[in-house]
C-alpha positions, 0 to 999 in steps of 0.5 A: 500500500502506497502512502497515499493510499494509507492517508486516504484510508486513514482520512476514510476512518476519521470520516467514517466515525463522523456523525456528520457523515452518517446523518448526510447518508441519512438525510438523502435516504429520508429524501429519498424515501419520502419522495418516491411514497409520496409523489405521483409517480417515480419520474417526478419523484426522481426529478425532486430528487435531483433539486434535492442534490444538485442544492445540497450536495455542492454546498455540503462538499465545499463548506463540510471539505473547508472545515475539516482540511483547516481543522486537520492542521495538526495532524498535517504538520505531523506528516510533514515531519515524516518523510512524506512528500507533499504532494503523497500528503494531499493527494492522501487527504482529497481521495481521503476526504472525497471518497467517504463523502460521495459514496453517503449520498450514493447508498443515501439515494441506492438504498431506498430505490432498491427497497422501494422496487423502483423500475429499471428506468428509474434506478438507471437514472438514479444510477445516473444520479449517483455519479452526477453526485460523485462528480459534483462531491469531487469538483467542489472538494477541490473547491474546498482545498482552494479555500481552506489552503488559500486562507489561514482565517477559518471564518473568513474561509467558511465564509468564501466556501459558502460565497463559492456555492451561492456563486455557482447554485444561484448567482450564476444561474441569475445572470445567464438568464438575464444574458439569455432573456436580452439576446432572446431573439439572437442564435446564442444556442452554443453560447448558452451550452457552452454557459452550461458547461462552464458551470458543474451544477447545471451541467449535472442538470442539463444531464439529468433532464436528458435523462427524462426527456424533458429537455425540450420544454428549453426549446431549440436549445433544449434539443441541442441539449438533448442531441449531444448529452442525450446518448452514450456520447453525450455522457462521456463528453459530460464526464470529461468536463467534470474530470476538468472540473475536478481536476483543475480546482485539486491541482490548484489545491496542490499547489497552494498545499505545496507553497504553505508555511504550516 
């Protein structure tokens, strides 16, 4: 086993003691359960399902990823006097951090539609759903370690974390309408799409509505959605700009990891 491997197994178990971590898989097994008894049918179940995570999971990633990288200090600079490269230490704490964290809301979202006998279409896009959510955990967890590693004050870190998730859930969304609402009457179909991709939570969105063919309702721009995100293709282009969404914030961690005097 490789030393990144041991932090991330060691970081697996300190999570896996949480509370917290426990009571989030919890909270999307209620979510879950609540809405499949007591929607209409299991399609608008799904579709409150993927509100539920799109809003919650990019917010409990950054703030929950914020605090416990700026809370496990100590134990950084006790690593760091071992033998240990820096960049084994942080690889160790993101897989460490990210993997306990997306694999709650995976059993949180799996376990009710398998108890509750969803049908096949339903648990393949649950299925969907649970990787979205992955993709999401990762991207922000390495929000998370741009925040906690770029600012010493906690608060002040909590605070950004918070602004990062308003920014992308609501800020954002706001303006591209405003955008779209004034060139309305102008081709802005790749404009827009690109707009989407630039923003990891519509993004999952957009892949989700694919999945329940309600893509049209966006009109042109809906269906060139759903041409290019609507099949097998569709979704290897949507996993690769979540791998860039990921992989861009955790390198500029690293970095910022690499360059702080502990």
């Amino acid at each position: 086993m490789t030393v990144t491997m041991r932090i991330a197994a060691y970081a697996v178990r300190d999570l896996a003691r949480s509370r917290w971590l426990a009571g989030y898989a919890a909270f999307f097994m209620l979510a879950t359960f609540a809405l499949l008894q007591f929607s209409d049918s299991q399609a608008k179940a799904m579709l409150s399902l993927v509100n539920v995570v799109l809003l919650i999971v990019p917010l409990a990633n950054v703030v929950f990823g914020t605090m416990y990288l700026q809370s496990s200090r100590e134990f950084v600079e006790l690593l760091l006097a071992q033998p240990i490269r820096r960049r084994q230490l942080f690889a160790g704490l993101f897989f460490g951090l990210a993997t306990p964290v997306s694999l709650a809301v995976i059993v949180g979202i799996g376990v009710p539609l398998v108890v509750m006998g969803a049908s096949r279409e339903t648990l393949a896009a649950g299925a969907v759903l649970a990787l979205m959510a992955a993709a999401l955990g990762a991207v922000f967890t390495g929000i998370a370690a741009v925040v906690a590693y770029g600012f010493e004050d906690r608060v002040r870190g909590i605070v950004v974390a918070i602004g990062a998730w308003l920014t992308f859930a609501v800020v954002y969304d706001a303006l591209v309408i405003m955008v779209a609402t004034r060139l309305a009457e102008y081709p802005i179909e790749w404009p827009m799409l690109v707009a989407m991709f630039a923003n990891p939570i519509d993004l999952a969105r957009l892949v989700m509505l694919t999945r329940f063919d309600v893509a049209a309702l966006l009109g042109y721009t809906g269906a060139l959605f759903q041409q290019l995100l609507g099949g097998a293709s569709g979704l290897i282009v949507a996993i690769t700009v979540f791998t860039l969404w990921a992989t861009l914030p955790a390198l500029y961690g690293a970095r910022l990891f690499h360059r702080k005097d502990f």
